[in-house]
C-alpha positions as semicolon CSV with decimal commas, in nm:
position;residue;x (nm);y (nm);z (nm)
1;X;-4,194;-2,675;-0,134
2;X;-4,205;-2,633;0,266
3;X;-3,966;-2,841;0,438
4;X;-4,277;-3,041;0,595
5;X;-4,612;-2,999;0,460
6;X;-4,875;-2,892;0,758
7;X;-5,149;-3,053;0,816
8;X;-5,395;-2,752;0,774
9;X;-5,272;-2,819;0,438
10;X;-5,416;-3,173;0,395
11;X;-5,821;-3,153;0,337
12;X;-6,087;-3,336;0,475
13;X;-6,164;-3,488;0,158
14;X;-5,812;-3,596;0,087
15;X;-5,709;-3,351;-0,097
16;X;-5,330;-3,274;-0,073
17;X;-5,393;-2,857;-0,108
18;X;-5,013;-2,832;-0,118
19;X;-5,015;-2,963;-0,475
20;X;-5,409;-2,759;-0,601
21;X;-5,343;-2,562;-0,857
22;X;-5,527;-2,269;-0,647
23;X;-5,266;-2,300;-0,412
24;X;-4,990;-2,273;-0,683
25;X;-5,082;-1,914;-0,805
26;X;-4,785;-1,677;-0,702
27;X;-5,057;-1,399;-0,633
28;X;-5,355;-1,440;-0,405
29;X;-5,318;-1,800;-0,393
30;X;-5,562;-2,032;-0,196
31;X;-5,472;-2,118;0,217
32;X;-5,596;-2,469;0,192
33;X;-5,992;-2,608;0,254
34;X;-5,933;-2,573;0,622
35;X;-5,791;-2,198;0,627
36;X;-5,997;-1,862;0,744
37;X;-6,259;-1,811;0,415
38;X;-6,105;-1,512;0,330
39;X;-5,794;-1,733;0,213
40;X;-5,983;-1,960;0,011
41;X;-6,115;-2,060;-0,384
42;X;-6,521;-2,006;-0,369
43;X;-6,538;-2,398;-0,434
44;X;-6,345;-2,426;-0,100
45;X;-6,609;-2,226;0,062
46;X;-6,930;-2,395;-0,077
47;X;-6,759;-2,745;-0,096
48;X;-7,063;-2,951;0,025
49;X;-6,822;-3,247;0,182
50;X;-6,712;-2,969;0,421
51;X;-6,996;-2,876;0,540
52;X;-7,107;-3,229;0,610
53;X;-6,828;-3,235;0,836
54;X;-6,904;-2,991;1,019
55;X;-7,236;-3,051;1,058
56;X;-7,123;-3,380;1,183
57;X;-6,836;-3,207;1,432
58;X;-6,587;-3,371;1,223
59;X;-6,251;-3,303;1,076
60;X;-6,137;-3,557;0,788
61;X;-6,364;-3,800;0,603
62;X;-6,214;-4,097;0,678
63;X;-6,353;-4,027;1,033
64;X;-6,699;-4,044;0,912
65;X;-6,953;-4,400;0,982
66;X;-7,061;-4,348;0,561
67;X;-6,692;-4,318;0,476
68;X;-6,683;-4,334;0,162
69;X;-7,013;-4,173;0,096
70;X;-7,199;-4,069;-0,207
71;X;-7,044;-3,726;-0,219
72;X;-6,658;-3,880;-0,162
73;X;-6,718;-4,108;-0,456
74;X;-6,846;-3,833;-0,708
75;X;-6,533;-3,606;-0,595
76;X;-6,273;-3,926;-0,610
77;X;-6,407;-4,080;-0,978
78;X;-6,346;-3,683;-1,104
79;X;-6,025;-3,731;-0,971
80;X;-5,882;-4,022;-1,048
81;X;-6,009;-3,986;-1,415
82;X;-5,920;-3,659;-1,463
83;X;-5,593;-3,663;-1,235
84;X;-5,516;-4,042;-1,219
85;X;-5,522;-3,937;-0,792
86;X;-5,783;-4,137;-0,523
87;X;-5,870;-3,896;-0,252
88;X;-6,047;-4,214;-0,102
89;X;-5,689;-4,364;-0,143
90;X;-5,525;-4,050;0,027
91;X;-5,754;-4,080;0,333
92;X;-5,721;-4,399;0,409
93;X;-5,345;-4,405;0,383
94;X;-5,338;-4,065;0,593
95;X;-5,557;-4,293;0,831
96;X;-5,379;-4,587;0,845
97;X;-5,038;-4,420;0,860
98;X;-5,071;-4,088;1,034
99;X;-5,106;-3,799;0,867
100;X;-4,791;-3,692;0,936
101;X;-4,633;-3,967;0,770
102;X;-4,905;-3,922;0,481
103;X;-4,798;-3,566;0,401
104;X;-4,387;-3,665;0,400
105;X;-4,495;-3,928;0,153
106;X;-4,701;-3,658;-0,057
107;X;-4,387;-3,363;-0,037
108;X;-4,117;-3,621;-0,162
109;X;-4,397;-3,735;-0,425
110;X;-4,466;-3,378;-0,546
111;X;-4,098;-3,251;-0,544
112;X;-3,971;-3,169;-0,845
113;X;-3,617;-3,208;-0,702
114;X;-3,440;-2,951;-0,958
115;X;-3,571;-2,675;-0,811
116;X;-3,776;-2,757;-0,473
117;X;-4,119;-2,634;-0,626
118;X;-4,383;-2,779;-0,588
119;X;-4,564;-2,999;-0,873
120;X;-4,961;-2,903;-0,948
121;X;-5,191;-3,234;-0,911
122;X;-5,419;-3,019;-1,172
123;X;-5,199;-2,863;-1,431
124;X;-4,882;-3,069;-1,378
125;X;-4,636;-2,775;-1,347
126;X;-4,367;-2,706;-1,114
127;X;-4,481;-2,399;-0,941
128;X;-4,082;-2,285;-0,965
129;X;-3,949;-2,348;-1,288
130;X;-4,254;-2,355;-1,474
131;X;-4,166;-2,728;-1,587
132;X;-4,469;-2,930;-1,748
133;X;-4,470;-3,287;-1,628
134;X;-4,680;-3,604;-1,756
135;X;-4,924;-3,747;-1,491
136;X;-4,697;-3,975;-1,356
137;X;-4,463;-3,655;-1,262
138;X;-4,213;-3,765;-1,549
139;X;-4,058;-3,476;-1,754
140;X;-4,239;-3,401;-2,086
């Protein structure tokens, strides 16, 4: 893990890309939602709550009038079941605290301190050490 996450790294959906597994790949990994499309996933480059955005001129959902919308919600229920993570929750703290203080929140959460990789929101592995973690980031 970087020293201090960027913020081209945090999406405008919420998203932490630091911690996709996309990102993690040691070969041809994905630069993030907001990075030139030749560095990113093909989700990253139809994702339909990016578009929005910039359609609306925008940069972040949590800047929107309809934030949350209909298209945040879908994305956020997938997540938190699947991932036990809000990206409704990670905008508005990114909001509310700045997103710089956001993203030093998110690197010391996603640390596996052992070994300074970083640990997948989607596979729960340390991108490092190959270490498999429980949801909660707790050592299997």
């Amino acid at each position: 893990m970087p020293d201090r996450i960027p913020q081209a790294m945090f999406a405008p959906c919420g998203m932490n890309c630091m911690v996709c597994c996309r990102h993690c790949l040691p070969k041809k990994s994905c630069g993030g939602c907001l990075m030139d499309a030749d560095r990113k996933t093909e989700g990253s480059k139809n994702c339909r709550i990016l578009a929005c955005l910039r359609q609306k001129g925008l940069h972040y959902c949590f800047s929107c009038e309809n934030f949350p919308c209909s298209l945040l919600y879908k994305m956020d229920k997938r997540y938190r079941d699947r991932y036990a993570e809000s990206l409704i929750e990670n905008s508005i703290l990114a909001r509310d605290q700045g997103l710089d203080a956001f993203l030093a929140a998110e690197r010391k959460k996603w640390t596996y301190q052992k070994c300074e990789g970083i640990i997948s929101l989607h596979d729960n592995e340390c991108s490092e050490c190959h270490t498999f973690f429980e949801k909660n980031r707790t050592l299997i």
